[in-house]
C-alpha positions in Angstrom: -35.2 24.1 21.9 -37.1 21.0 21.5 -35.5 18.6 19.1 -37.7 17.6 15.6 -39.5 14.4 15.2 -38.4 12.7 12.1 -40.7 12.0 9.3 -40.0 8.4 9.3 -41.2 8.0 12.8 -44.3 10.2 11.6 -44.7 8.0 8.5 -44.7 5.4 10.9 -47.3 6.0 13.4 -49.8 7.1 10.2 -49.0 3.6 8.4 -49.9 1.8 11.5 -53.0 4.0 12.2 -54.0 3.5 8.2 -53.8 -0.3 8.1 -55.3 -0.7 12.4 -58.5 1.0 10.7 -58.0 -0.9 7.1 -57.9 -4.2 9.0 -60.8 -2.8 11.6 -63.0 -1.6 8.5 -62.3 -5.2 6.6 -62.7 -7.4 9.9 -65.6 -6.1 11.8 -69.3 -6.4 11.1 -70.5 -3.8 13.4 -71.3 -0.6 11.1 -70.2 1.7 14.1 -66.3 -0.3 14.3 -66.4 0.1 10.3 -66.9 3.2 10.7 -64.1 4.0 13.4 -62.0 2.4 10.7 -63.2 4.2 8.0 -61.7 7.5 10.4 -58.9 6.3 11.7 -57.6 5.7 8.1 -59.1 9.0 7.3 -56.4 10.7 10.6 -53.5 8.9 9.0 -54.0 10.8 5.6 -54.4 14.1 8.1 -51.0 13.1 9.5 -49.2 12.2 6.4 -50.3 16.0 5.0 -49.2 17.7 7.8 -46.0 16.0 8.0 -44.8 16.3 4.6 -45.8 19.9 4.3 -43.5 20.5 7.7 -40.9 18.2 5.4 -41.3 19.4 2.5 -42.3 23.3 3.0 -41.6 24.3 6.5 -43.1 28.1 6.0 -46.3 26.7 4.6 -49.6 25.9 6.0 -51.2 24.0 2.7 -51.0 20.8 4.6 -52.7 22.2 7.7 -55.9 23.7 5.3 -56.4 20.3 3.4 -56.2 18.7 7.2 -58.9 20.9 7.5 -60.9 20.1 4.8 -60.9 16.2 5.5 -61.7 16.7 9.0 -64.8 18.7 7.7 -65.6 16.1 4.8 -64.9 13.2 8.4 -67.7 15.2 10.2 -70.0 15.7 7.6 -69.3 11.8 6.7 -70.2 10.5 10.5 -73.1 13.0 11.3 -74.8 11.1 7.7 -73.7 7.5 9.0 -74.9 7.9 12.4 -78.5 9.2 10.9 -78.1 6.0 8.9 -77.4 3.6 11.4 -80.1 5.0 13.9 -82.9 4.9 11.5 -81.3 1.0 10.7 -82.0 0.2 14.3 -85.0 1.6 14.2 -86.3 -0.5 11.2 -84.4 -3.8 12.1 -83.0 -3.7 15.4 -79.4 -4.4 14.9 -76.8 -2.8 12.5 -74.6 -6.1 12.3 -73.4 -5.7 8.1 -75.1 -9.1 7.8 -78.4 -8.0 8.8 -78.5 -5.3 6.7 -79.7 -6.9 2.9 -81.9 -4.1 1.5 -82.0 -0.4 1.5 -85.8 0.3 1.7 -87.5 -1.5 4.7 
């Protein structure tokens, strides 16, 4: 039988994975690396609910449906921030964060 992985070694891996794509998010100015940030942060909270609901209930699936659910709001979040940035390039030809000052162009 395959031994368990403890949940400090899981709480491990998704604290790294939050703050690599805190300090990505912060650091970069290129809206596509923000937004790899913004999901890697986003697959650290995924991890966190699957591994305490395998902790803390290990019949349940509650953590595995609100995984779910953020990897549908994660979709639904890049599909909008792609359309952004392409009609950005569009407009202004670069989507560096400092080039971007107003909304309407």
């Amino acid at each position: 039988m395959i031994d368990h992985v403890p949940l400090t070694h899981v709480l491990i891996v998704s604290t790294l994975m939050f703050f690599i794509g805190a300090y990505g998010f912060l650091t970069r100015k290129n809206l596509v690396t923000m937004l790899i940030g913004v999901e890697l942060m986003l697959n650290a909270v995924n991890i966190n609910f699957v591994a305490f609901d395998r902790y803390l209930f290990p019949s349940g699936i509650e953590g595995h449906f609100f995984s779910l659910f953020i990897i549908a709001i994660a979709a639904a979040e890049a599909a909008v921030a792609i359309a952004i940035f392409i009609n950005l390039y569009r407009n202004i030809r670069s989507i560096d964060v400092e080039h971007v000052d107003k909304m309407k162009y």
